[in-house]
Backbone bond lengths (Angstrom), bond angles and torsions (degrees), N, CA, C in turn:
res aa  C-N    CA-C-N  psi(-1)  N-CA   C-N-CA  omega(-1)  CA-C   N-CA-C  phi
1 X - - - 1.474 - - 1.529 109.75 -
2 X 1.395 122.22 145.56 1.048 127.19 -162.60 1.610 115.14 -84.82
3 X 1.297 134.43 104.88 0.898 140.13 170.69 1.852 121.91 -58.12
4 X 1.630 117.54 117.82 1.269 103.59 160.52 1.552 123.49 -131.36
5 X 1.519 113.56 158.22 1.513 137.33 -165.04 1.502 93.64 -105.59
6 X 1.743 138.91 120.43 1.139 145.97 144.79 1.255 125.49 -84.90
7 X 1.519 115.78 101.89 1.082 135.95 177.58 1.175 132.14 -79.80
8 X 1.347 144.82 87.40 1.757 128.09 -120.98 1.705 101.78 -170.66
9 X 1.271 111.38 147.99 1.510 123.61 166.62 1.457 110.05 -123.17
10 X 1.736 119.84 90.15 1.438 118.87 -126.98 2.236 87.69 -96.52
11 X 1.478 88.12 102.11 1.660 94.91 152.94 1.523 104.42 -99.12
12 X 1.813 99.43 -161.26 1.264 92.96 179.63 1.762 125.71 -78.60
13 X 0.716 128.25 31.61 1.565 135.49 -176.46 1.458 113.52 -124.61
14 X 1.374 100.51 -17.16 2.057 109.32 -174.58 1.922 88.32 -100.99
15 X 1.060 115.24 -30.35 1.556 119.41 -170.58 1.399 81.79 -63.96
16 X 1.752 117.69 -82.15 1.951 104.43 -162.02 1.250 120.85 -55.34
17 X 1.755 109.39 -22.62 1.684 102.42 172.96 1.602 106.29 -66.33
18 X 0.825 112.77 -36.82 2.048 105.97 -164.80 1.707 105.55 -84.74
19 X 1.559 135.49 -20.27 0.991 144.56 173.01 2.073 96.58 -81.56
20 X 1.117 118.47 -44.59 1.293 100.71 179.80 1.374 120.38 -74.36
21 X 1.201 117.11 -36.39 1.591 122.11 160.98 1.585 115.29 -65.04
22 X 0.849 123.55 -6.26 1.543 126.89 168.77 1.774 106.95 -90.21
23 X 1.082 94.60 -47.10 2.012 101.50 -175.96 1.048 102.49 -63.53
24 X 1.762 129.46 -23.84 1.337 122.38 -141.55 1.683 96.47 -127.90
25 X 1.460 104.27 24.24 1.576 108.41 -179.81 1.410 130.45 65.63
26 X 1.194 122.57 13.23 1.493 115.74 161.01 1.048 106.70 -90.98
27 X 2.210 85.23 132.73 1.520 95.32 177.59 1.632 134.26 -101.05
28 X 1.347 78.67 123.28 1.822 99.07 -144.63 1.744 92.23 -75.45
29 X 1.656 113.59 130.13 1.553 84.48 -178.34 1.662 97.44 -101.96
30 X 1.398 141.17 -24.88 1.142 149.66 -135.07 1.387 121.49 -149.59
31 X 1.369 155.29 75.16 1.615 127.06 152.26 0.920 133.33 -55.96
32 X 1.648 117.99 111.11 1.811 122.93 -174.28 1.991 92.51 -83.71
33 X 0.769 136.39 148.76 1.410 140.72 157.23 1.637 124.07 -93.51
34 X 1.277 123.04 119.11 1.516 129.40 176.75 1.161 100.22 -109.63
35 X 1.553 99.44 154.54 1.664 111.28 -169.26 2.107 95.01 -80.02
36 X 1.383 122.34 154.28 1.200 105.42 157.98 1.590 91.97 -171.45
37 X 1.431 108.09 -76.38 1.641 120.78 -171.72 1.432 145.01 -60.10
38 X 1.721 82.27 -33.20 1.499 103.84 173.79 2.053 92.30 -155.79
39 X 1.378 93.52 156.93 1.707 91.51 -174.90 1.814 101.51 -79.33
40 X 1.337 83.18 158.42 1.689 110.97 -165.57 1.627 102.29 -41.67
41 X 0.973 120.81 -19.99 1.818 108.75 -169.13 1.343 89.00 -84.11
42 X 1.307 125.77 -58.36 1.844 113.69 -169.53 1.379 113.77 -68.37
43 X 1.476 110.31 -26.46 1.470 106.45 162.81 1.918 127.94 -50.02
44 X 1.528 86.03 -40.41 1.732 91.06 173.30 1.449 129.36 -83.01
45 X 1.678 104.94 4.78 1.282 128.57 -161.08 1.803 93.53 -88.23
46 X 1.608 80.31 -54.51 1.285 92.37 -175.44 1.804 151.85 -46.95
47 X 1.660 83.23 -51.76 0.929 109.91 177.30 1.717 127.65 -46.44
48 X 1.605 93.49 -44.85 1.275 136.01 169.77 1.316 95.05 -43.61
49 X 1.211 120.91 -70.28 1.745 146.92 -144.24 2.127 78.63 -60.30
50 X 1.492 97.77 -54.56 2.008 90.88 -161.88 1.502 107.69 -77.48
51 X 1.432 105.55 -3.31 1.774 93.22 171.94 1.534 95.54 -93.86
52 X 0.754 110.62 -20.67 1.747 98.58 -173.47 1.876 123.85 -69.02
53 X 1.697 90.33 -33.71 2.029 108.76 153.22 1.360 113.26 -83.77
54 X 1.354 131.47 -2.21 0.835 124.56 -175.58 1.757 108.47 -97.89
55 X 1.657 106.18 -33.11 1.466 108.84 -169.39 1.440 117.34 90.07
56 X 1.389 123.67 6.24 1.304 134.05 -149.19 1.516 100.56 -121.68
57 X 1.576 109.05 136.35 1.404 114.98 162.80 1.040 132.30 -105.62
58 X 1.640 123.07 19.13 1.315 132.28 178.59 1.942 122.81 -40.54
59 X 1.395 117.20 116.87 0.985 128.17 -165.99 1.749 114.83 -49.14
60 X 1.052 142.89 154.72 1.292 128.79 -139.23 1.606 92.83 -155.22
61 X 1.415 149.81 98.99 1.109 138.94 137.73 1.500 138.65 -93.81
62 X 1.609 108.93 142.43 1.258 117.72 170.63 1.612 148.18 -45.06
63 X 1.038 140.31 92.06 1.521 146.11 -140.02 1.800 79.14 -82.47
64 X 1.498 111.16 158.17 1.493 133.62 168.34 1.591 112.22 -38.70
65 X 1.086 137.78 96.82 1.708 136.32 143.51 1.165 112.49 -0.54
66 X 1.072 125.28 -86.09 1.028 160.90 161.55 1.529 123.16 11.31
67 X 1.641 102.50 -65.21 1.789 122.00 -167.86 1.639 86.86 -30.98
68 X 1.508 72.68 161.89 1.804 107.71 155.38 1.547 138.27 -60.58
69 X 1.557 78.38 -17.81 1.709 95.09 -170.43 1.384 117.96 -96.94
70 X 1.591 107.94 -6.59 2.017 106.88 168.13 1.707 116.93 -11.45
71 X 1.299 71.68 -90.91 1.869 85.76 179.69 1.292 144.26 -29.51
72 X 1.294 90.34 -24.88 2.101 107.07 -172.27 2.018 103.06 -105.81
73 X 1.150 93.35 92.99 1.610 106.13 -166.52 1.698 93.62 -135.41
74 X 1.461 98.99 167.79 1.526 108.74 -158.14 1.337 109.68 -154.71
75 X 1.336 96.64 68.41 1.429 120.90 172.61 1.588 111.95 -59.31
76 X 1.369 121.49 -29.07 1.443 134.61 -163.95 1.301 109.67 -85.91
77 X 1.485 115.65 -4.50 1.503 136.03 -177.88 1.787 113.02 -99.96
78 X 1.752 87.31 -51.46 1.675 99.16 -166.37 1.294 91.95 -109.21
79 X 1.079 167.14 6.58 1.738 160.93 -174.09 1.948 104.78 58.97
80 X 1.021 93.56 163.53 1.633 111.98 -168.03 1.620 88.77 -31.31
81 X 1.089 136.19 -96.07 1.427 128.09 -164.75 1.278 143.89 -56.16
82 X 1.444 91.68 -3.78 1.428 111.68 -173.27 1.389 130.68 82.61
83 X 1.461 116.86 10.64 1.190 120.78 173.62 2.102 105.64 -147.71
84 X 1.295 89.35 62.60 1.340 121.52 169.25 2.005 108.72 68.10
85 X 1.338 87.25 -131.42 1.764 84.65 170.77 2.103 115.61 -98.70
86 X 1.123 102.59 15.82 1.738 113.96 -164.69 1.504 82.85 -102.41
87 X 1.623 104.83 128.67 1.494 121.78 -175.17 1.427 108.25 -114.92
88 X 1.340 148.32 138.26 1.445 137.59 -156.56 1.656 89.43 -135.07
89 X 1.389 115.71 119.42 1.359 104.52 161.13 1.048 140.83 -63.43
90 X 1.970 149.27 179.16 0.914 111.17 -179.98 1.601 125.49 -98.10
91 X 1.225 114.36 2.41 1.634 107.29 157.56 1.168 125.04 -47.15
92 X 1.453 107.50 -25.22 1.898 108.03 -174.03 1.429 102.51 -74.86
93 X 1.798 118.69 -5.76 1.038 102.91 -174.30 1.958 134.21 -121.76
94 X 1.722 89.44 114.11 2.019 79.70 -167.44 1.206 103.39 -114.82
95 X 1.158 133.72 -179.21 1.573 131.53 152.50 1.877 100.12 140.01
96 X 1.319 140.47 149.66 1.068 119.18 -173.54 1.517 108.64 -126.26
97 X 0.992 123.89 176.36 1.519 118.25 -170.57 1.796 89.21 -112.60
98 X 1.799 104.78 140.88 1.488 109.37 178.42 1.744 101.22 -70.10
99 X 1.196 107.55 177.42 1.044 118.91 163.93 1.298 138.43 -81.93
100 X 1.189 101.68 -26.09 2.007 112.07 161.27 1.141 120.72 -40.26
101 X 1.857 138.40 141.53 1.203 124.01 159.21 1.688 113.49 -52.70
102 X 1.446 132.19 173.66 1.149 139.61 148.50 1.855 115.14 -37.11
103 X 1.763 102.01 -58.41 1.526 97.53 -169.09 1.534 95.74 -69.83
104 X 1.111 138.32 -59.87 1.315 127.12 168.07 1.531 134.06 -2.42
105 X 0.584 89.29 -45.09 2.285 117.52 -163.15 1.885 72.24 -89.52
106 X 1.224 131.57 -67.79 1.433 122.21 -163.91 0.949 120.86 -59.65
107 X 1.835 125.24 -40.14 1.337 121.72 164.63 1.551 116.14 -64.00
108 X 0.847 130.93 -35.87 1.700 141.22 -165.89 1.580 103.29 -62.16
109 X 1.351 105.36 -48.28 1.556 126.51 -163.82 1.849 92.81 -70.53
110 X 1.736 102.30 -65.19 1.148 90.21 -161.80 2.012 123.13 -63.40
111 X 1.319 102.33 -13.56 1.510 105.52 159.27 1.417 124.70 -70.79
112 X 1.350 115.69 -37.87 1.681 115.09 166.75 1.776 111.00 -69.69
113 X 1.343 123.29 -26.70 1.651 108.23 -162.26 1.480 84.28 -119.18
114 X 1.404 149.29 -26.43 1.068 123.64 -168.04 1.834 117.84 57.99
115 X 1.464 93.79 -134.37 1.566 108.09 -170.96 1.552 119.42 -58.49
116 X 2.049 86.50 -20.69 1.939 81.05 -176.16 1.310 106.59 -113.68
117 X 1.719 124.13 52.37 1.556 138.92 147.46 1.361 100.25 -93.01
118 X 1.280 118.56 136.10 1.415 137.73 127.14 1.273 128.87 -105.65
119 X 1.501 111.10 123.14 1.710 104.11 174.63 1.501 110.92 -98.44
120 X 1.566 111.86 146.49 1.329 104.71 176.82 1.363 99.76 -122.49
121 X 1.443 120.66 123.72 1.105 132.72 167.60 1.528 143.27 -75.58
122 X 1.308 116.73 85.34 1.577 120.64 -155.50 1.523 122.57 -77.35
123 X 1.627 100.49 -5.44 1.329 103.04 -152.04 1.562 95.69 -154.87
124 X 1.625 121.80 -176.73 1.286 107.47 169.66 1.223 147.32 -11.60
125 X 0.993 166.68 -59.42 1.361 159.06 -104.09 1.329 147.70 59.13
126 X 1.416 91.10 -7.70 2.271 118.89 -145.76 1.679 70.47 -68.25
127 X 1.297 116.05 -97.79 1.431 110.73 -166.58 1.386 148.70 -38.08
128 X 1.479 125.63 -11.48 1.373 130.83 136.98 1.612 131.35 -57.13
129 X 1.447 98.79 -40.33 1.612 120.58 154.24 1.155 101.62 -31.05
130 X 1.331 115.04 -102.75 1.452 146.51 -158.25 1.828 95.13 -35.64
131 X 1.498 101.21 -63.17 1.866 91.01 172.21 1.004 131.46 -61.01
132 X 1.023 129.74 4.93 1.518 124.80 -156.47 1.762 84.51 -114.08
133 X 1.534 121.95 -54.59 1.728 134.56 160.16 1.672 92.12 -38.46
134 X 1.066 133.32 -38.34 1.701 112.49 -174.13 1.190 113.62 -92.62
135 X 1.655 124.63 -12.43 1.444 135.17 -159.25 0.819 99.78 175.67
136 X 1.764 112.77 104.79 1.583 127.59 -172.20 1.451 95.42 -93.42
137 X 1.028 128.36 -46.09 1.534 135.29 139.78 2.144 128.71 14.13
138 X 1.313 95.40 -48.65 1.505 117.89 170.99 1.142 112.20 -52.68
139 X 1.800 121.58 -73.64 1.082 102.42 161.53 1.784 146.70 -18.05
140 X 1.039 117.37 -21.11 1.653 131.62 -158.28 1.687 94.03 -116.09
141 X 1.577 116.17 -14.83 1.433 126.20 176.72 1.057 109.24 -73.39
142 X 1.635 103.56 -71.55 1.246 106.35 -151.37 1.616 110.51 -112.97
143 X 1.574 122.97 134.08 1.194 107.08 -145.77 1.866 89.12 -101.32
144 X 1.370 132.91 3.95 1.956 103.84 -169.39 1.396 82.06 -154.85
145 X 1.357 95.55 127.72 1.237 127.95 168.15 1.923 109.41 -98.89
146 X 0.979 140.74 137.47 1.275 149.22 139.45 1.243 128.81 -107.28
147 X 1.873 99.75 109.85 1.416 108.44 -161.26 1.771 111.08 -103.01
148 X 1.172 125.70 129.53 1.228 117.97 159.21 1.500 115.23 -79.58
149 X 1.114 121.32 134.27 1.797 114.30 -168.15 1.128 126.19 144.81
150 X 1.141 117.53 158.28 2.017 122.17 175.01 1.514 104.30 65.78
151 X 1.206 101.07 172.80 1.431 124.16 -178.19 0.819 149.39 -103.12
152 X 1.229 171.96 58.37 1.606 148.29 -101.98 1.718 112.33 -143.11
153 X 1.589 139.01 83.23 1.311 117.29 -164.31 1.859 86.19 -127.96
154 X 1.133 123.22 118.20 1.126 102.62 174.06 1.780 128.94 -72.73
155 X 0.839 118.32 -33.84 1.687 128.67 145.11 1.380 134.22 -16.41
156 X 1.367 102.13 -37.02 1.466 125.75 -165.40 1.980 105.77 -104.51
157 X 1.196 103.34 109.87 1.439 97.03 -176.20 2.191 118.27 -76.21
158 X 1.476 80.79 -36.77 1.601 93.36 -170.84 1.627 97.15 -99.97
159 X 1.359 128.76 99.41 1.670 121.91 162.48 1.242 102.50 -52.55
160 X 1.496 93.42 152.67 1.905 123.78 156.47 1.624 109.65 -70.42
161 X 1.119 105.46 176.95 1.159 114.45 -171.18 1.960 100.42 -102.16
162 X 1.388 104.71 97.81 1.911 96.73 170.27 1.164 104.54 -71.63
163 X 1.570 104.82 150.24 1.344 122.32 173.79 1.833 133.98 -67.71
164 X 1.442 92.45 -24.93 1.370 88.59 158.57 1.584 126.34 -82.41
165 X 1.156 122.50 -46.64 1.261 126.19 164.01 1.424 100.95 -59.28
166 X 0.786 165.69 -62.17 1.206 153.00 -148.74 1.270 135.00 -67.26
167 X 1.525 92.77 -36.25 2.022 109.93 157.39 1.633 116.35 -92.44
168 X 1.136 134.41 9.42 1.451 132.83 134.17 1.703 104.50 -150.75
169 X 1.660 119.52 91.45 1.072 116.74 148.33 1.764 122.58 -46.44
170 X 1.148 115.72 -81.38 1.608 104.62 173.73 1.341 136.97 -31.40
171 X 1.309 117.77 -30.08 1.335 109.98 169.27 2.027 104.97 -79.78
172 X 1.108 107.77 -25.21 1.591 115.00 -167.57 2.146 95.87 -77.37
173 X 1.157 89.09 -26.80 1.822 83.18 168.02 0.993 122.77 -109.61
174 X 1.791 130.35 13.79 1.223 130.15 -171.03 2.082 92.09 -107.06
175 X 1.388 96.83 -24.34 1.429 112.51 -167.38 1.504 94.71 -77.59
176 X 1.418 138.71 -51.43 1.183 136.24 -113.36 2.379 79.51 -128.41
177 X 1.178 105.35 -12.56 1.397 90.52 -174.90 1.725 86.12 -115.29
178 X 1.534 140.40 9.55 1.186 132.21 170.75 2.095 117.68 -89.48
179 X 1.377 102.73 127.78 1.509 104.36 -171.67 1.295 128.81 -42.38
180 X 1.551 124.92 59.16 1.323 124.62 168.42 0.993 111.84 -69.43
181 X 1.551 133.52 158.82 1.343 129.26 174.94 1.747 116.52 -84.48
182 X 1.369 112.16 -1.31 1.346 111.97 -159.45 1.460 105.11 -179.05
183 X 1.176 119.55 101.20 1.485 134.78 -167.70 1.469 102.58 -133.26
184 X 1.150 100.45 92.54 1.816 94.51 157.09 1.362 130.65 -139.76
185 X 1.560 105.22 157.29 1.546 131.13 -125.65 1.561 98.67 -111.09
186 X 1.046 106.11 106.34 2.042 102.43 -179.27 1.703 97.69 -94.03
187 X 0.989 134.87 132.21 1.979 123.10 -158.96 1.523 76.52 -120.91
188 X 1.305 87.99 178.20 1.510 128.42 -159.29 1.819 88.05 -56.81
189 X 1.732 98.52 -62.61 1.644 104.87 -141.90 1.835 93.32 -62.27
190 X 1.138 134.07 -23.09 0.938 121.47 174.67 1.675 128.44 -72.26
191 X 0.942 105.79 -41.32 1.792 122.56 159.56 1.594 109.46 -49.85
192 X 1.421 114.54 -36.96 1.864 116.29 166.78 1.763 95.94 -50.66
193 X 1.268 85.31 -78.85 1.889 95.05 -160.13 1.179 106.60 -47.21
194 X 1.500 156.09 -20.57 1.269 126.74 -130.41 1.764 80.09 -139.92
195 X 1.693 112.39 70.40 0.959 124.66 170.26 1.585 143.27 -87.90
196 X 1.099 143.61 112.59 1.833 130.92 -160.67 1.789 96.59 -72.38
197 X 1.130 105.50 156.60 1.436 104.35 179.12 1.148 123.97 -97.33
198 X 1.125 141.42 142.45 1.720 148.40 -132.37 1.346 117.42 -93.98
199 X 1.474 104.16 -10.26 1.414 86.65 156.34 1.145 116.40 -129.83
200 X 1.487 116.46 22.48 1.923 119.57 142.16 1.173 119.01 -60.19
201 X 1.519 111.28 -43.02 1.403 112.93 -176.09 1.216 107.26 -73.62
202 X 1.304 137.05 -62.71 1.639 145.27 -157.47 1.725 87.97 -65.89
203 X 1.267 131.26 -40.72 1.851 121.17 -174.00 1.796 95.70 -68.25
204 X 1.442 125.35 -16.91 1.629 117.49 -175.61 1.370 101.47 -55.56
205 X 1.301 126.06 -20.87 1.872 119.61 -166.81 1.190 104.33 -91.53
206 X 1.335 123.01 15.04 1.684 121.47 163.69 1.121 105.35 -109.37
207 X 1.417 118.60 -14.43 1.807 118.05 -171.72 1.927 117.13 -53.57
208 X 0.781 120.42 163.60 1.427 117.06 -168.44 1.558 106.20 -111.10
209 X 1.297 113.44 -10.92 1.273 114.68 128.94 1.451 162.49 -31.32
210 X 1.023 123.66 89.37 1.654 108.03 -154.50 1.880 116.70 -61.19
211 X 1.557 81.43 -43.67 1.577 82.38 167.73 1.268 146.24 -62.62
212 X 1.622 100.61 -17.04 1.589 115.85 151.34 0.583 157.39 -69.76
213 X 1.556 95.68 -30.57 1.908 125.75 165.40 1.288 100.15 -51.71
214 X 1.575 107.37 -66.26 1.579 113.01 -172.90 1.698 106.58 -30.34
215 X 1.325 98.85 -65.37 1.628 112.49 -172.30 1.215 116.87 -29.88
216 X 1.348 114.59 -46.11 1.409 136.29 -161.21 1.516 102.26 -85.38
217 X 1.481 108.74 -46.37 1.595 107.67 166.92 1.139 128.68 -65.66
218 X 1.738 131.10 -34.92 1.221 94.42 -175.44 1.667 106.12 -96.43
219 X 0.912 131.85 18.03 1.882 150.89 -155.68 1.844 90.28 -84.96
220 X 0.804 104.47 -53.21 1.919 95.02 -171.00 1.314 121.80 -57.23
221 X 1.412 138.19 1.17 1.436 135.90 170.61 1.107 94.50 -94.06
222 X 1.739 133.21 -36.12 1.699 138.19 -150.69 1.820 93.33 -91.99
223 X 0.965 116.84 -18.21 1.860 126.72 -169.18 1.501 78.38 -94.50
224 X 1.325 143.83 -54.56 1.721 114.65 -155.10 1.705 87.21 -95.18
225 X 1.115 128.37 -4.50 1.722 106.71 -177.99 1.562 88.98 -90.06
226 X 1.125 133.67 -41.33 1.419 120.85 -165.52 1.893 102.55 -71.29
227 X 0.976 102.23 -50.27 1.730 91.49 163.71 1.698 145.26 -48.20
228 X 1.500 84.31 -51.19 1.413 88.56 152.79 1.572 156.66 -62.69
229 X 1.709 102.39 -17.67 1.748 136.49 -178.95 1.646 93.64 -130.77
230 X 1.185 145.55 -15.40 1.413 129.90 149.33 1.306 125.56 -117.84
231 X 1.258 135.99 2.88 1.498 143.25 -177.02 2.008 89.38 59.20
232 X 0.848 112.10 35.13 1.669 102.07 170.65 1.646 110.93 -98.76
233 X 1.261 113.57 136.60 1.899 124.80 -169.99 1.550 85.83 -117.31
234 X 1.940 105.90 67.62 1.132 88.78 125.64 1.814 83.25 160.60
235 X 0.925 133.92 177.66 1.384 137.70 -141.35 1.494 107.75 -99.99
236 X 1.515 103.44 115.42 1.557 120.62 -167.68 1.630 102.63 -68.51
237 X 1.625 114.59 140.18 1.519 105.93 -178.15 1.734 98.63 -123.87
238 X 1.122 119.59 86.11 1.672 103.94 158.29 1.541 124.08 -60.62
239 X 0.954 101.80 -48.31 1.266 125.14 -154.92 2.151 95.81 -79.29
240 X 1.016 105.80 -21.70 1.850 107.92 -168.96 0.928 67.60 -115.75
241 X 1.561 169.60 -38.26 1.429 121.32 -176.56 1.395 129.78 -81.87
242 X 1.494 99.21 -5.33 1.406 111.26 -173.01 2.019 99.90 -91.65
243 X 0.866 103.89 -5.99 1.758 100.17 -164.58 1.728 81.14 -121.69
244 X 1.135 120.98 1.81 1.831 113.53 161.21 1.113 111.63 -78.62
245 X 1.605 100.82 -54.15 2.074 111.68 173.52 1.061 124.17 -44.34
246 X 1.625 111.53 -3.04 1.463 110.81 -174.88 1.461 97.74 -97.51
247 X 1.696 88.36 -52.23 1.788 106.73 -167.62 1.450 111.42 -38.10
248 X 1.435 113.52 -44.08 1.574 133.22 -160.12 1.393 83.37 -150.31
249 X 1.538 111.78 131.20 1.186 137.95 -178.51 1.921 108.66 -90.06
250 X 1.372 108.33 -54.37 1.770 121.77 161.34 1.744 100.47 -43.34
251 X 1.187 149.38 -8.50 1.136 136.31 -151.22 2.089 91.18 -98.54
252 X 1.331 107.02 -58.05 1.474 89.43 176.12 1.432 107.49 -126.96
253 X 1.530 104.83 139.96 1.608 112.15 178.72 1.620 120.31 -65.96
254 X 1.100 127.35 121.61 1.806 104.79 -176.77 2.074 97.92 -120.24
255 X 1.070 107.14 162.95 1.105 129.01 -174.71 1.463 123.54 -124.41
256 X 1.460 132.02 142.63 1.748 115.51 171.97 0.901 117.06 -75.40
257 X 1.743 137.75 162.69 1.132 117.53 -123.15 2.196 86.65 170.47
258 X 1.156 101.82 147.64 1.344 104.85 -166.45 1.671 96.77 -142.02
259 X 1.294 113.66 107.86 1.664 127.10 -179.99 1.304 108.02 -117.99
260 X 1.709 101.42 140.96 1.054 120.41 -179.19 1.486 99.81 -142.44
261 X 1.508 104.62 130.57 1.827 121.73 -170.08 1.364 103.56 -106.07
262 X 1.108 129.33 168.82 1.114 121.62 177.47 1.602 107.50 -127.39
263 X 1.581 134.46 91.33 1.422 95.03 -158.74 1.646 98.50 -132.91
264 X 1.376 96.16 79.54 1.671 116.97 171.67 1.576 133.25 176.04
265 X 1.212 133.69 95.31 1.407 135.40 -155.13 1.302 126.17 82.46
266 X 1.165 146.07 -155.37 1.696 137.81 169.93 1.179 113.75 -29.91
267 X 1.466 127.67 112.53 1.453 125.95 134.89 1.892 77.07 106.00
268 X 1.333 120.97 32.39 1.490 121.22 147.32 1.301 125.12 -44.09
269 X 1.038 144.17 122.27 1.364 165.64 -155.70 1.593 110.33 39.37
270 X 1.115 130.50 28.65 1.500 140.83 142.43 1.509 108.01 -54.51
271 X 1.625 105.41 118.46 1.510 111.98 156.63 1.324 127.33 -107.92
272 X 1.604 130.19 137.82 1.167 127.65 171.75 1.558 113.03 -112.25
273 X 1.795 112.23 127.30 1.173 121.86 179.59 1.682 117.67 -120.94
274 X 1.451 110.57 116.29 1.384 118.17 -166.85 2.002 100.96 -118.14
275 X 1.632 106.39 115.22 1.395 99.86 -169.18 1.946 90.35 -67.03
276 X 1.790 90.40 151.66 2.003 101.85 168.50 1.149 94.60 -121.37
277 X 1.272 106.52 -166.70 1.710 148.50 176.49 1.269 95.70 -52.31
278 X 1.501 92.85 -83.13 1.772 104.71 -168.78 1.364 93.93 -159.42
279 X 1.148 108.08 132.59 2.115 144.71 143.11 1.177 91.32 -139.69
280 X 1.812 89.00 179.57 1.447 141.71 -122.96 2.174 82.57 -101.55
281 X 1.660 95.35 -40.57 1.726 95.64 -165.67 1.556 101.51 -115.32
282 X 1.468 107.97 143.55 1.312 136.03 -152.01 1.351 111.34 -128.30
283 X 1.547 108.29 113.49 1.867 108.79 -174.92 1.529 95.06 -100.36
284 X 1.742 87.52 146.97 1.228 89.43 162.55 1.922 134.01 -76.91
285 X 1.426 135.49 145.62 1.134 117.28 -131.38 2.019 84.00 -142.44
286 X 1.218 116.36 -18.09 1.458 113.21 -164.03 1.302 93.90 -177.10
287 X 1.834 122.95 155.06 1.210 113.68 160.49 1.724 99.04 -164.35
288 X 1.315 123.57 179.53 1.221 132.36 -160.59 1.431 117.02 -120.87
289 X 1.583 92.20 105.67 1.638 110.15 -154.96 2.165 103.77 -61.99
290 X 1.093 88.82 -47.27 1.544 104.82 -160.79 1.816 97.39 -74.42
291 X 1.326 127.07 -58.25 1.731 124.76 149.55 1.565 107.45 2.93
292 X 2.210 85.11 -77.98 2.297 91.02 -165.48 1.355 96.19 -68.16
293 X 1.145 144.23 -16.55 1.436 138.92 -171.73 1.868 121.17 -56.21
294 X 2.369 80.11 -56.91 1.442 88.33 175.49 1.654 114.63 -66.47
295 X 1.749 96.32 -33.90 1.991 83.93 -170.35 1.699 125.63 -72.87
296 X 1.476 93.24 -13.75 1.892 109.96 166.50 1.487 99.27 -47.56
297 X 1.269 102.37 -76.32 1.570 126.92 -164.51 1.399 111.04 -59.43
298 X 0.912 113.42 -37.74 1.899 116.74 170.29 1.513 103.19 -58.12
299 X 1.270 112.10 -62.78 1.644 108.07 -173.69 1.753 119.26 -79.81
300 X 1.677 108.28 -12.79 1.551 99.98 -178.81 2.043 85.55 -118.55
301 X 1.033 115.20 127.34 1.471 110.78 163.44 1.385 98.79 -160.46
């Protein structure tokens, strides 16, 4: 059975991705935490906060202090805490973080599970980086990566800058040019489109559900940022569409695919994605709006 590691800087979009992959039976063994959305202390706040609706004691490690990428957080996305305008005191909050680094827990894992780890990557990169710099070796372990990240529009000559790549390019090209057997890339433009509609989500805070309520609560800061930077009426999911592709494989089509990052001087954290023949990493290229719709709605109602 397939073992998976959630790798995540949990705003509100990594919260419904890791709660839907939890409802939906992947067995999650680990959250490593990367800095990206909100800085590492509310990240660890957090995390806490979704095992605690979740009921879950999944082991939880700390990603590096340290990175480069502190600073570049996105409060304007996720609200001051990172899980919209819904504030959790701290009694709601127990659970402890191991003592292992993040890359640690990744090398360890990927020698015990081998072929049946998948990591899904919600957030930066820093911590696949960092392992791969301790044990170039991993690569040759562990064969599927699931990346949230990069870009892919063929139309578009000059990319934007994605947010995961963008707060650690180098680790996002040290990751993405290292020999995995199977790397694939759910990009930004697809996480736009593959939106729940706004007042499914905002009616979840009547659900009698607890886990819906939640849903429904922290969703209203992520519904006016996605409106405001996409004109979309109704709550953008990167992060749940990328942990659907797992759930249900038919959910997004991916293709091979040849990237090139840029991560130093002009055009720093610019990615370029050109579909090939065949490699190792796979963009996503199309996916099936009404599919993630039903499996949202099946697990949040």
């Amino acid at each position: 059975l397939m073992k998976y590691i959630i790798d995540t800087d949990p705003g509100v979009d990594d919260a419904i991705a890791i709660m839907l992959g939890i409802k939906n039976k992947l067995d999650v063994i680990a959250f490593t935490l990367a800095s990206g959305n909100i800085p590492a202390s509310k990240s660890e706040k957090n995390i806490k906060i979704i095992q605690e609706f979740l009921g879950t004691n999944i082991k939880m490690y700390r990603g590096k202090k340290e990175n480069k990428c502190n600073h570049e957080t996105a409060e304007y996305a996720h609200g001051k805490d990172g899980l919209g305008y819904a504030v959790f005191t701290d009694s709601m909050i127990r659970g402890k973080f191991s003592k292992m680094k993040a890359e640690d827990l990744i090398i360890k894992a990927s020698k015990k599970y081998k072929d049946d780890l998948t990591i899904i990557c919600l957030g930066p990169l820093t911590n696949i980086a960092n392992a791969l710099k301790k044990d170039p070796k991993l690569a040759y372990r562990v064969k599927h990566l699931v990346i949230m990240g990069t870009t892919y529009d063929p139309e578009v000559k000059k990319p934007y800058l994605e947010f995961n790549v963008n707060v650690d390019p180098e680790a996002a090209k040290s990751v993405l040019k290292a020999p995995f057997d199977d790397i694939k890339l759910v990009t930004h433009e697809i996480g736009v489109k593959s939106f729940i509609e706004k007042d499914y989500v905002l009616n979840l805070r009547n659900s009698d559900n607890l886990l819906s309520r939640f849903v429904g609560l922290i969703s209203e800061k992520y519904i006016e940022f996605s409106y405001e930077h996409y004109k979309t009426i109704g709550l953008g999911t990167p992060d749940p569409t990328t942990i659907a592709s797992v759930i249900d494989p038919s959910i997004v089509t991916f293709k091979p695919c040849n990237v090139k990052i840029i991560s130093n001087g002009n055009g720093k954290g610019e990615c370029f994605i050109t579909l090939a023949d065949n490699s190792n990493v796979k963009v996503s290229t199309d996916f099936d709006l009404e599919k993630f719709r039903k499996l949202f709605k099946e697990t949040f109602n």
